[in-house]
C-alpha positions as CSV (number, residue, x, y, z in Angstrom):
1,X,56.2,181.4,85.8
2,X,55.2,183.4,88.9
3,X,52.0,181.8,89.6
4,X,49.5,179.4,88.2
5,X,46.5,180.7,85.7
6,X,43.2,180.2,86.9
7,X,42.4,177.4,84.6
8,X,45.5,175.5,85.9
9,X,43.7,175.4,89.2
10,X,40.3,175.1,87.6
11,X,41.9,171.7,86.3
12,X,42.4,170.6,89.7
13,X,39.0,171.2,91.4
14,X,36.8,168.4,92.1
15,X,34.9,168.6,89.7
16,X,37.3,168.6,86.9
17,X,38.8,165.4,88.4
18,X,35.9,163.7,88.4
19,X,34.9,164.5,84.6
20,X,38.6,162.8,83.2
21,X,37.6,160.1,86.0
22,X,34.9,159.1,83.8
23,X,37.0,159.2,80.7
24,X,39.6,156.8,82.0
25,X,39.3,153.1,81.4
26,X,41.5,150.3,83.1
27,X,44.7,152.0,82.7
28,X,44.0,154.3,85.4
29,X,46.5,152.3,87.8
30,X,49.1,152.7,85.1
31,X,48.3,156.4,85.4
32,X,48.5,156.4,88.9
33,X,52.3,154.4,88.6
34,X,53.3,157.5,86.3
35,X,51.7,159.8,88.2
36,X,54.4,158.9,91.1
37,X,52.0,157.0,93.9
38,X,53.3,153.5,94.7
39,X,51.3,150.5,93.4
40,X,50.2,149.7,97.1
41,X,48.5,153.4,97.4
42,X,47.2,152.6,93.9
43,X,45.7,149.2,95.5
44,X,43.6,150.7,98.1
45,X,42.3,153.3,96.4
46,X,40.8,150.5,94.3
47,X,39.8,148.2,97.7
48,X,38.4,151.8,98.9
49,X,36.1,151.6,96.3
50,X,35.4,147.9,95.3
51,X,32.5,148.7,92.9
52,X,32.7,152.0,91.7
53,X,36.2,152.5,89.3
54,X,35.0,156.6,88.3
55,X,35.1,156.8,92.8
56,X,38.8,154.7,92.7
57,X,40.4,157.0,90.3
58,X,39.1,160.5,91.8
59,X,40.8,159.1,94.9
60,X,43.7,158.1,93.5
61,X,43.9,161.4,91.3
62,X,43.4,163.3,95.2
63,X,45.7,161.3,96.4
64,X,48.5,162.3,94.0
65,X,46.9,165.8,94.5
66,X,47.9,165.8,97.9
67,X,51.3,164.5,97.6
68,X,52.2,166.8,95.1
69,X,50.7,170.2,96.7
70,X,53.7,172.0,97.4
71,X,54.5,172.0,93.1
72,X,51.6,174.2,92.6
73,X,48.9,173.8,89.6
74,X,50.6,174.7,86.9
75,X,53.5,171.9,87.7
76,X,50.5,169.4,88.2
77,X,48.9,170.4,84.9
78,X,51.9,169.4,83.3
79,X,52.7,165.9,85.1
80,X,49.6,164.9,84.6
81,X,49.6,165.8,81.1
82,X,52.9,164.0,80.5
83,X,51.6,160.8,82.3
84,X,48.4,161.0,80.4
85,X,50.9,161.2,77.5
86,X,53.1,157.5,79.0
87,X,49.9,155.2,79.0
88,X,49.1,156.3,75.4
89,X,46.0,158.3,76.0
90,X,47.0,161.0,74.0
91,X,43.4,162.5,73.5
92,X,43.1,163.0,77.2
93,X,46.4,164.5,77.8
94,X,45.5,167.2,74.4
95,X,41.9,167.7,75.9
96,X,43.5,168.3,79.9
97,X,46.1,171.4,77.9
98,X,42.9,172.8,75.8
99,X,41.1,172.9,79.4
100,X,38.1,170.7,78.2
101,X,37.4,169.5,81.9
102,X,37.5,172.6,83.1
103,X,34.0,173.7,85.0
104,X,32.6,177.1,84.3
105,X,29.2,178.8,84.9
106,X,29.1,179.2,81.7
107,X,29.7,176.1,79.5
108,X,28.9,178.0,76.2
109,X,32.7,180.3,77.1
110,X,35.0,179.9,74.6
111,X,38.7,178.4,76.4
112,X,41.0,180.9,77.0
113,X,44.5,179.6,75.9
114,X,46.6,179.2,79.1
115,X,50.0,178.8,76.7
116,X,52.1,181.2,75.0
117,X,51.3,181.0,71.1
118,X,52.4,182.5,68.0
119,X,49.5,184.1,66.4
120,X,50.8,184.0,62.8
121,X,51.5,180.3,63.5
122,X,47.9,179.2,65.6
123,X,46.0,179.5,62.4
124,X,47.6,176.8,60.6
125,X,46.1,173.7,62.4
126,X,47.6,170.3,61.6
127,X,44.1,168.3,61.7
128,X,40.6,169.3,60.0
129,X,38.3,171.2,62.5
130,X,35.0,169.5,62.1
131,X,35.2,165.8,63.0
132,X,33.7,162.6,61.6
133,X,31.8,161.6,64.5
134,X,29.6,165.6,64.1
135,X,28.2,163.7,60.7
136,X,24.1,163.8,61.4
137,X,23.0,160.2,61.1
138,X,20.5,159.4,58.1
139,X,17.1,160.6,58.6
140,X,14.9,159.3,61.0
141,X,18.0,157.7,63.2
142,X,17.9,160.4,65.2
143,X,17.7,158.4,68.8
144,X,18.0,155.4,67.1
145,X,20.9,152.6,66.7
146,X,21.4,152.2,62.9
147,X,19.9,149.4,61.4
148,X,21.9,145.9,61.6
149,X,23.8,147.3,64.8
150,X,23.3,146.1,68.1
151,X,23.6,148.7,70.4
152,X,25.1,147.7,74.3
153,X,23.8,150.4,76.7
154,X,26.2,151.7,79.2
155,X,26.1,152.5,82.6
156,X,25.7,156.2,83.8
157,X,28.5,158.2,84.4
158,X,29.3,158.0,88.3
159,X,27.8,154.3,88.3
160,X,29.2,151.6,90.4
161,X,31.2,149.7,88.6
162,X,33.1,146.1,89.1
163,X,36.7,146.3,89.5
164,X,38.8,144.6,86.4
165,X,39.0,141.1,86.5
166,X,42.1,139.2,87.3
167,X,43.5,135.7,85.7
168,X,43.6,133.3,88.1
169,X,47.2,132.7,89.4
170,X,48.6,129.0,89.1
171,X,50.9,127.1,91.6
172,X,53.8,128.2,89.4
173,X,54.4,131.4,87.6
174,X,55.4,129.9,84.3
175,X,57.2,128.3,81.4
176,X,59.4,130.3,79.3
177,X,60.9,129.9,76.3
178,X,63.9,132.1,74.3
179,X,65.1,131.7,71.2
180,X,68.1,134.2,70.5
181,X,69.8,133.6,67.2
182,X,73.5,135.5,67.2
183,X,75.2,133.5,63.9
184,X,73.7,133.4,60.3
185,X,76.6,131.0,58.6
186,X,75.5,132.1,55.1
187,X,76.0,135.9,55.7
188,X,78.8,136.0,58.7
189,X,78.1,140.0,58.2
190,X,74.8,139.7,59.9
191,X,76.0,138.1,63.1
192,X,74.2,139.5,66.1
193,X,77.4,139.7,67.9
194,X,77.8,140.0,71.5
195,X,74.0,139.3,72.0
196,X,74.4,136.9,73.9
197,X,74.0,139.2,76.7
198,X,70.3,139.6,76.2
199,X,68.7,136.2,76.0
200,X,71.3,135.5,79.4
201,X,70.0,138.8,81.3
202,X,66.3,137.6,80.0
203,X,67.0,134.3,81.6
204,X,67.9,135.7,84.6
205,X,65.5,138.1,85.4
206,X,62.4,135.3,84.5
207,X,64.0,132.5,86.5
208,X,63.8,135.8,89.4
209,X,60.2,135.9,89.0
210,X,59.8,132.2,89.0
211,X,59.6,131.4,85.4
212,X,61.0,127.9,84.4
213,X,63.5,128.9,81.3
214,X,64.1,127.2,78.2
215,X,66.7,128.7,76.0
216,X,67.6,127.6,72.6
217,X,71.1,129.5,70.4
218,X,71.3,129.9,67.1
219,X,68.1,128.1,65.7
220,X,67.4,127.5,61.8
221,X,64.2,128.3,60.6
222,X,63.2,124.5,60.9
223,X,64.7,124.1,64.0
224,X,62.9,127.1,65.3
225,X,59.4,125.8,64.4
226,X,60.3,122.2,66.2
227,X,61.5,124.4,69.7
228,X,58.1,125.8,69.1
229,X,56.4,122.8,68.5
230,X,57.7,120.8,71.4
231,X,57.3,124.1,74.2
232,X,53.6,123.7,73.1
233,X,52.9,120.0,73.1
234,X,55.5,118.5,75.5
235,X,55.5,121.0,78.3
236,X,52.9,121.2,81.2
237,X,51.6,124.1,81.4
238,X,47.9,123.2,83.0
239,X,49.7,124.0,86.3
240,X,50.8,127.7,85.3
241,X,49.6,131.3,85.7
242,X,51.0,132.6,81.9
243,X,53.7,131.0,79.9
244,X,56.2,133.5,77.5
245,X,57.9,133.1,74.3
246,X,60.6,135.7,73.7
247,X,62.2,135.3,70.0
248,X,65.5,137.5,69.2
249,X,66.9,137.7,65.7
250,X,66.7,138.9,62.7
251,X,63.2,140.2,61.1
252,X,62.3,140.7,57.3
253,X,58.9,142.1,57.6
254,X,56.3,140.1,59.3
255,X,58.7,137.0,59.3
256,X,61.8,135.9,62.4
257,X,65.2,134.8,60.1
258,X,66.3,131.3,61.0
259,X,70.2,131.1,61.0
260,X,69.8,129.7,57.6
261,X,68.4,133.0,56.2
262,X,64.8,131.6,56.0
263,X,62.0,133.5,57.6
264,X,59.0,131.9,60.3
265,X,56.3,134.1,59.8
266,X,55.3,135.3,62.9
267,X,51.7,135.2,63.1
268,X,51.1,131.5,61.2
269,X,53.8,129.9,62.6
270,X,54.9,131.6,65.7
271,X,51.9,133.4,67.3
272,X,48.8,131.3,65.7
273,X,49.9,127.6,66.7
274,X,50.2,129.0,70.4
275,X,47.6,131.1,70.8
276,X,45.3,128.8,69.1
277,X,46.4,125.6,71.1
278,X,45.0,123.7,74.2
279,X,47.0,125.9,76.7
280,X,44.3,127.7,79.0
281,X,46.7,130.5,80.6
282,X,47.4,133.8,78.9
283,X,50.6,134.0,76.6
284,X,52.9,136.3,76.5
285,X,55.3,137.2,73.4
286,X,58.3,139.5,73.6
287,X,59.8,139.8,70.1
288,X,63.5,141.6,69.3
289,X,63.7,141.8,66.0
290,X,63.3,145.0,62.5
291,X,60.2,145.2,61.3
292,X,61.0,146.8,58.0
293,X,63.9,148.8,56.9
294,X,63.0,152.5,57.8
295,X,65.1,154.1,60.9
296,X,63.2,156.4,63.1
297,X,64.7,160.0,63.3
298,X,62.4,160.8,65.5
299,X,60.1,164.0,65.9
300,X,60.1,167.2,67.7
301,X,57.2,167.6,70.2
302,X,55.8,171.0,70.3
303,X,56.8,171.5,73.9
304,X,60.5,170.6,73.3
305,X,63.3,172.8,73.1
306,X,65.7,171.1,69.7
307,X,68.8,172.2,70.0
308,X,71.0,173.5,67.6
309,X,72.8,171.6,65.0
310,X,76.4,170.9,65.8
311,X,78.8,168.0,66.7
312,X,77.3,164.8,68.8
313,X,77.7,165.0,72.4
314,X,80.6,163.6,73.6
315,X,79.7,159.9,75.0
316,X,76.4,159.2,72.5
317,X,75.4,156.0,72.6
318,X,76.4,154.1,68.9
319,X,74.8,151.6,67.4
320,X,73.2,149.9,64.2
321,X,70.2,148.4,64.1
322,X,69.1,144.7,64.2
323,X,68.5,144.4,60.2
324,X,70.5,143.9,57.0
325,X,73.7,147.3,57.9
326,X,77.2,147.1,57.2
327,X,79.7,145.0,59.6
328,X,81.6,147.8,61.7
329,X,85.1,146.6,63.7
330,X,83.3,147.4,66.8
331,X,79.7,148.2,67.1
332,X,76.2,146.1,66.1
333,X,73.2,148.1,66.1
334,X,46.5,122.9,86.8
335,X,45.0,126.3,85.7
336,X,43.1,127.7,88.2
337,X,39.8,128.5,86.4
338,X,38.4,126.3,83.3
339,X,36.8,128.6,81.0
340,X,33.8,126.9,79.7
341,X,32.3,129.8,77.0
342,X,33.3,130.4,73.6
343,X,36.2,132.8,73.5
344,X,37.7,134.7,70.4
345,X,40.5,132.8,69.1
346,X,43.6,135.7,69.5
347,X,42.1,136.2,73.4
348,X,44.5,136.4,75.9
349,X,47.3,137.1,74.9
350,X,50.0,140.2,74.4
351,X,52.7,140.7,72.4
352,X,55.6,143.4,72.6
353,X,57.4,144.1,69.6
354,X,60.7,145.9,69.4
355,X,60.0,148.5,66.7
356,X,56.4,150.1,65.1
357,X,55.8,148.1,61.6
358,X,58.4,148.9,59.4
359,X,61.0,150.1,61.5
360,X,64.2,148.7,62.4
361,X,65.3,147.4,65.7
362,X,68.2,149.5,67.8
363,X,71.2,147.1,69.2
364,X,74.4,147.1,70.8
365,X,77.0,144.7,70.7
366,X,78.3,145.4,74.2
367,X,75.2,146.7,76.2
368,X,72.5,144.3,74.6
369,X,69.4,145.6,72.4
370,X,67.2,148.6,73.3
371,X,64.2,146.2,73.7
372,X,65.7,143.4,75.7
373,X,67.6,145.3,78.2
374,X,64.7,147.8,79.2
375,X,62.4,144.6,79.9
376,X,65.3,143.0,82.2
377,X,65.5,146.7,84.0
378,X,61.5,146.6,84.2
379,X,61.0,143.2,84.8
380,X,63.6,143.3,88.1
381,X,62.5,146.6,89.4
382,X,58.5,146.0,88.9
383,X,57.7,142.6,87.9
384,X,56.9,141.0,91.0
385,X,54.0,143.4,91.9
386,X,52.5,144.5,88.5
387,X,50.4,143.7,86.0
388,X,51.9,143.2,82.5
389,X,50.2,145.7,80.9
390,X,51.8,148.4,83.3
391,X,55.4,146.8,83.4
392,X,55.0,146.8,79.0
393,X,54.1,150.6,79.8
394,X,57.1,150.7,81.5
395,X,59.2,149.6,78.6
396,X,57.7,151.6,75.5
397,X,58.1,154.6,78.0
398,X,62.0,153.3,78.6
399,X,62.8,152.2,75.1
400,X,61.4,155.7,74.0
401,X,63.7,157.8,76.1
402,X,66.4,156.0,74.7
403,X,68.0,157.2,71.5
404,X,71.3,156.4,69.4
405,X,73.9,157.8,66.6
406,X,74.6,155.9,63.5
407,X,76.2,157.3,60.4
408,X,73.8,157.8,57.4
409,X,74.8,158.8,54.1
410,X,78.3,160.5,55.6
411,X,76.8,162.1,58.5
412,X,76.1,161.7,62.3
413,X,72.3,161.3,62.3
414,X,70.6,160.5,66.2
415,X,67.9,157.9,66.0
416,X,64.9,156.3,68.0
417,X,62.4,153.1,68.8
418,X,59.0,153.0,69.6
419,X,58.4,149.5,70.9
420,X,54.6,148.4,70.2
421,X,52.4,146.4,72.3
422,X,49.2,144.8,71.0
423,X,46.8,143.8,73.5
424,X,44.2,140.9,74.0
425,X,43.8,140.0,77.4
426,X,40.6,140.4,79.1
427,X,41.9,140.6,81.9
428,X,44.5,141.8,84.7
429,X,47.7,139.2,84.6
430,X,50.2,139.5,87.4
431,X,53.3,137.8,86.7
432,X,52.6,135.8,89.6
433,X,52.0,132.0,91.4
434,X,49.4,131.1,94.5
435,X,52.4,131.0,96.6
436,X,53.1,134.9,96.3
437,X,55.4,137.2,94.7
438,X,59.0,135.2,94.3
């Protein structure tokens, strides 16, 4: 395009900054990462402004501004909407391209479109106009909290604000343990071969950061809930800043397959008797395994450009997935601070999954899984300096670019993973000791 729209540099005023300022939360340092500005320029725009966050992330957002003047607005309009897009706040990223932060004199204005649209085409819109939260309360709660609701008051817009706390580091990083199960004696078809690669390059990279590694092959389903059993009650971890179980193998809905074919359910007898135990740091899961039977084709994004149907390009990457598919000849798809108040039980904690509930997990049997091997690339080029949340970014944003071919029903068909994160830290953690980065 020969130059930017007004709106496009409407978007970048002051003013416009400062209104998507106030609708960020905590992951504004994960936008900031995305948005191109190292972590330590993301740092001092948060020292820069110790008490007020809406203050840390206009400078931050100036910052990247700045750096990035000689794109032009329109350029900017787009990275930002595309970062906005990599943290998951997909609301912001739809409201920045309908130009809802935007300032004009006159705030009544309808939004001019800035995008080229096909008029027979705009009228058919995917969601319902009017939305739930327009419904008029009962009568008389106008003003009001409903009865039976306790309301929590915010602070103004603009308001100093406390930075986001931070768990306290420990004199060692960590205790990890990884369970990767590659044979399944009573179905040799299922064999995770060459997988091997992924719990070793896992290793690796944790024993980098400072993690003490634990790593247990081809585990029955008893077997696995003794490893499990013993990481919990035999190792010390009162000394350590997080500990992390990674489990690889094969998954039957919400259950891990022993090499005996018999599933651990994941919550009751993998994620509940941890979380729930005597361990004070924050825990850490990273599971590799199907979570249902469906294969994600993926979707088109209205801003991409499909191209046409033909041969796959030379080079694809082939695989099957890690459930129940057809054997092929050469491809597999003292801690620091005692908390003395009552906490929720599934507190601190966060858990990456492989795949979106009931979707299958992508393999290889020479370069490792999807999953595994974007956390290793991650892990070594970030994980020393960033928080988990921001380095799990990292991966769902890596594992998403990735895609695969496998042959369905006679035909070539390209596929894709969304890995999932679920979240319930309450605060920052920083694969980390008291001794510094390793």
């Amino acid at each position: 395009m020969a130059g930017a729209s007004s709106d496009e540099a409407a978007m970048l005023s002051d003013a416009s900054l400062t209104r998507l300022a106030d609708e960020l939360g905590n992951e504004w340092r994960s936008l900031g990462i995305f948005l191109g500005l190292k972590k330590v320029q993301v740092d001092r725009c948060d020292s820069n402004n110790p008490r007020d966050m809406v203050a840390a992330i206009v400078d931050m957002l100036v910052k990247w501004q700045q750096k990035t003047a000689d794109r032009g607005p329109e350029a900017q309009v787009a990275d930002l909407v595309q970062a906005l897009r990599d943290i998951n706040r997909v609301d912001l990223a739809e409201k920045v391209m309908d130009g809802d932060f935007i300032g004009r004199e006159n705030p009544s204005a309808p939004i001019q479109e800035t995008m080229d649209m096909d008029t027979e085409e705009s009228d058919d819109f995917p969601y319902p106009v009017q939305a739930e939260a327009d419904a008029a309360p009962p009568p008389g709660a106008m003003g009001a909290p409903y009865q039976g609701i306790h309301a929590q008051e915010t602070a103004p817009i603009g308001a100093n604000r406390e930075p986001p706390p931070t768990y306290p580091l420990g004199r060692m990083v960590g205790r990890a343990l990884i369970i990767n199960n590659i044979k399944f004696p009573t179905r040799h078809h299922e064999n995770r071969r060459g997988m091997e690669k992924d719990s070793r390059d896992l290793e690796e990279v944790l024993k980098k950061l400072g993690f003490k590694v634990t790593t247990k092959l081809n585990l029955s389903s008893a077997e696995m809930k003794r490893a499990i059993h013993r990481f919990v009650g035999t190792k010390n971890h009162s000394q350590s800043t997080c500990l992390l179980v990674s489990v690889m193998t094969h998954g039957s809905g919400s259950d891990a397959m022993g090499t005996d074919w018999v599933g651990v359910k994941l919550h009751e007898e993998i994620f509940r008797p941890i979380i729930s135990s005597n361990i004070a740091c924050p825990k850490i899961f990273i599971m590799q395994m199907c979570r249902g039977g469906e294969l994600d084709f993926g979707r088109w994004r209205a801003d991409a450009s499909r191209p046409s149907d033909g041969p796959q390009e030379e080079g694809s990457d082939s695989s099957l997935s890690d459930g129940e598919m057809e054997e092929d000849e050469d491809l597999q798809v003292d801690w620091g601070e005692v908390e003395t108040r009552l906490q929720p039980t599934d507190s601190d904690s966060i858990i990456l999954f492989a795949c979106a509930e009931g979707r299958k997990a992508l393999r290889h049997s020479l370069e490792g899984s999807v999953l595994i091997q974007n956390v290793v690339k991650v892990f070594n080029a970030h994980g020393s300096e960033e928080d988990i949340e921001t380095l799990f970014t990292r991966v769902r944003h890596e594992v998403a670019s990735c895609e695969a071919s496998i042959e369905v029903d006679g035909s070539l068909r390209t596929v894709k993973q969304a890995a999932e994160t679920r979240v319930f830290l309450r605060k920052k953690l920083f694969l980390q000791s008291q001794h510094g980065p390793e």
